[in-house]
One Martini backbone bead per residue (centre of mass of N, CA, C, O) as a GRO file, in nm:
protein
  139
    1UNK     BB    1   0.890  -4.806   5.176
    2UNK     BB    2   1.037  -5.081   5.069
    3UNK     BB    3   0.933  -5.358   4.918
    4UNK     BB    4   1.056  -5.550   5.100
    5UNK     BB    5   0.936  -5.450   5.355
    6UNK     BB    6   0.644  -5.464   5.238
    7UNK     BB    7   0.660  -5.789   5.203
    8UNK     BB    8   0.719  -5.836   5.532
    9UNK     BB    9   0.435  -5.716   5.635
   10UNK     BB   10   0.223  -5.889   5.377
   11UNK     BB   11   0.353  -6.194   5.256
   12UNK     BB   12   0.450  -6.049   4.948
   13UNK     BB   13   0.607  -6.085   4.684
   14UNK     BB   14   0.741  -5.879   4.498
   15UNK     BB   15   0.657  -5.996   4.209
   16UNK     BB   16   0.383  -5.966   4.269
   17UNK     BB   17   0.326  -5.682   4.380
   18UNK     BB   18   0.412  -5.611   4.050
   19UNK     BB   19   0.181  -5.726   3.957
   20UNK     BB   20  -0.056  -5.542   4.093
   21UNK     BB   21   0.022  -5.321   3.961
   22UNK     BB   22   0.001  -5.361   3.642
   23UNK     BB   23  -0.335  -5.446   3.686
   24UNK     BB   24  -0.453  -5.221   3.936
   25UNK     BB   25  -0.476  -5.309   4.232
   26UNK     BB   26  -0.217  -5.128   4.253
   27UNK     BB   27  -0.075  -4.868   4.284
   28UNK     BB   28   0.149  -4.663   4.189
   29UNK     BB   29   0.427  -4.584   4.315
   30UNK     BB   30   0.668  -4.406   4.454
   31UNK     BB   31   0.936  -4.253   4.327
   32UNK     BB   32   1.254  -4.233   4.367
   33UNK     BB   33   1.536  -4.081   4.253
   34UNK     BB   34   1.626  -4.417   4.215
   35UNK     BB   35   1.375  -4.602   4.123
   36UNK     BB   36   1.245  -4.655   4.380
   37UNK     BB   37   1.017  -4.766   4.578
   38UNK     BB   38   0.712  -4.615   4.773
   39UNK     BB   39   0.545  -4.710   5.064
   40UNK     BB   40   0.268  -4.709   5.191
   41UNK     BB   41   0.068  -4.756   5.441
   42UNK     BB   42  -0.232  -4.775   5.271
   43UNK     BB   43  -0.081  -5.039   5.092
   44UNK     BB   44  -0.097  -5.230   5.294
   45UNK     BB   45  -0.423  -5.254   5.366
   46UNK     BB   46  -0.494  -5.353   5.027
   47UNK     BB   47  -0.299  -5.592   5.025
   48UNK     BB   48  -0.419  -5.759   5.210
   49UNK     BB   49  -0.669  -5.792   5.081
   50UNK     BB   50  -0.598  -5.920   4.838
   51UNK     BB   51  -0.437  -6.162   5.000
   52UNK     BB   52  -0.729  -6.252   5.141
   53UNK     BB   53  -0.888  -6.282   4.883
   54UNK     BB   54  -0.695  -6.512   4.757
   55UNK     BB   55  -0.697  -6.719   4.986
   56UNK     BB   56  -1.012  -6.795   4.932
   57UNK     BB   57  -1.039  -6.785   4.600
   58UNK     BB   58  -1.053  -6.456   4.451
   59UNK     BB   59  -1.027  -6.315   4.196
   60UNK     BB   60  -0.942  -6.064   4.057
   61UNK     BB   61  -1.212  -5.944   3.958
   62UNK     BB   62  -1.324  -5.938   4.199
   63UNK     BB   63  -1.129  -5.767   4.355
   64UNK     BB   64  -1.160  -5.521   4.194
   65UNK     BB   65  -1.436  -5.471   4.247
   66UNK     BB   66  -1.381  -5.385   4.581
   67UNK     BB   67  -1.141  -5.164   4.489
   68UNK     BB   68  -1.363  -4.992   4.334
   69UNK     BB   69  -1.544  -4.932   4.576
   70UNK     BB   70  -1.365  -4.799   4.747
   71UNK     BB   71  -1.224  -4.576   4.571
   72UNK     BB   72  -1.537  -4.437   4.538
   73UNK     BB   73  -1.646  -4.485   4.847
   74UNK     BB   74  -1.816  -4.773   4.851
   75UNK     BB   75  -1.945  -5.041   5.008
   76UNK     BB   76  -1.844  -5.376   4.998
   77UNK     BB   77  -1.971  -5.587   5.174
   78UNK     BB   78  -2.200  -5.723   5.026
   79UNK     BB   79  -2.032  -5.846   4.775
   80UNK     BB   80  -1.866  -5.999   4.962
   81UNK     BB   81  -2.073  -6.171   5.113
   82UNK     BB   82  -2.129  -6.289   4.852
   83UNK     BB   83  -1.886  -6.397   4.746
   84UNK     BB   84  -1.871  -6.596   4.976
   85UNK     BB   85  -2.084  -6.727   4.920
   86UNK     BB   86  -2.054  -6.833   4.687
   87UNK     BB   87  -1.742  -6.974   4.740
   88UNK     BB   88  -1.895  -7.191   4.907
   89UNK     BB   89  -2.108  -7.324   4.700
   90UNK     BB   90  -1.818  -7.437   4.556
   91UNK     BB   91  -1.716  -7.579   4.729
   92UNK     BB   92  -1.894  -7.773   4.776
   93UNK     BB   93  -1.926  -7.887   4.505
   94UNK     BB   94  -1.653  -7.998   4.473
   95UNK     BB   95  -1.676  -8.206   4.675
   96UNK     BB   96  -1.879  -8.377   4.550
   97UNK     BB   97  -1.728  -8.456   4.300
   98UNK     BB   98  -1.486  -8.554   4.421
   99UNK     BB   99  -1.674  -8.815   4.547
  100UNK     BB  100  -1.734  -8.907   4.329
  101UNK     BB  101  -1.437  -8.974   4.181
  102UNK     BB  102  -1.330  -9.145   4.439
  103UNK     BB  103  -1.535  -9.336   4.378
  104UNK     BB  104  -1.443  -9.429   4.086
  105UNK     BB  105  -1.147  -9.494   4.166
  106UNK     BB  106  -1.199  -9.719   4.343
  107UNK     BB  107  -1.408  -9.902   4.143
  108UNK     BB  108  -1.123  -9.910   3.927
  109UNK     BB  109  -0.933 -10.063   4.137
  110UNK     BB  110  -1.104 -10.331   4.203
  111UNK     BB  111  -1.136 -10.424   3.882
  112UNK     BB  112  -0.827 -10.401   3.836
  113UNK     BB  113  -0.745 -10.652   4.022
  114UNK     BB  114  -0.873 -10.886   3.796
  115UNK     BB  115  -0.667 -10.768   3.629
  116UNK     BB  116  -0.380 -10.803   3.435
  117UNK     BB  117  -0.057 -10.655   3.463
  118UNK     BB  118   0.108 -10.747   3.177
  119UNK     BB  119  -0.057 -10.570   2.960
  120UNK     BB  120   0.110 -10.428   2.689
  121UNK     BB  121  -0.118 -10.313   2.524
  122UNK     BB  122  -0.391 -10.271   2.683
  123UNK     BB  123  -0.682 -10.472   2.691
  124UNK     BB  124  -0.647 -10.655   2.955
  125UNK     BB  125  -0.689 -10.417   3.181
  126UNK     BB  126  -0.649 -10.114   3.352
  127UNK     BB  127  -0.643  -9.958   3.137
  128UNK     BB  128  -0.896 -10.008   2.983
  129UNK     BB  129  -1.079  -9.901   3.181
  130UNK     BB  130  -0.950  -9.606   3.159
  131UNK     BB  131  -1.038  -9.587   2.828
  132UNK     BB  132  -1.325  -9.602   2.874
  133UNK     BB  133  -1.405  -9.408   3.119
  134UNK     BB  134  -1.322  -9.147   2.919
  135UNK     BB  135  -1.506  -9.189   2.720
  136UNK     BB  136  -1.774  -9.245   2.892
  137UNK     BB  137  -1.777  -9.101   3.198
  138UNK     BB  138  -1.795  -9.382   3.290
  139UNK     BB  139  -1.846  -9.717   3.451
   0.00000   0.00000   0.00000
């Protein structure tokens, strides 16, 4: 099957599919006389995975890694596992953060209001608020 095709059946773009070739997470497909790719089903099969594992957020490394215990025929099962988990305590840790950030924009908003809104030079309105919580990286 031509790219196009390959495209609609893994809903990954032609772009993509030949960034993953040129990085070598997909092989060089069989190229036709006429210099057109030629994709097998097994070609389905590993794109399906490494797409699969980009919408996770695992890194290109992480695939490469997956992919390269499949193709010397050794079960990545368990690395996957681990890397699932790795991966829930990195998003847990991220949401942690992100309610951090959103009380302290809160926070910078509450304060923001009792400050004038038109100091042009922002010295003492909620400019300046937000230019010392960078400096101190607290508020």
């Amino acid at each position: 099957m031509q790219i196009r095709e390959f495209s609609k059946l893994t809903g990954v773009p032609p772009k993509t599919i030949r960034y993953y070739e040129s990085i070598g997470l997909l092989p060089p497909p069989v190229r036709k006389a006429n210099g057109y790719r030629e994709y097998r089903e097994l070609d389905i099969e590993r794109l399906k995975l490494v797409a699969g594992a980009r919408r996770l957020d695992f890194s290109l490394a992480e695939i490469g890694e997956i992919l390269d215990l499949r193709d010397r025929r050794e079960a990545p099962c368990q690395i996957l596992l681990d890397l699932l988990e790795n991966k829930s305590n990195e998003i847990k840790q991220r949401i942690t953060e992100l309610q951090r950030l959103d009380a302290e924009l809160k926070q910078l908003f509450t304060l923001g209001l009792t400050f004038p809104t038109d100091d042009v030079e922002g010295k003492n309105c909620v400019c300046h608020l937000v230019s010392e919580n960078t400096l101190a990286g607290t508020v």
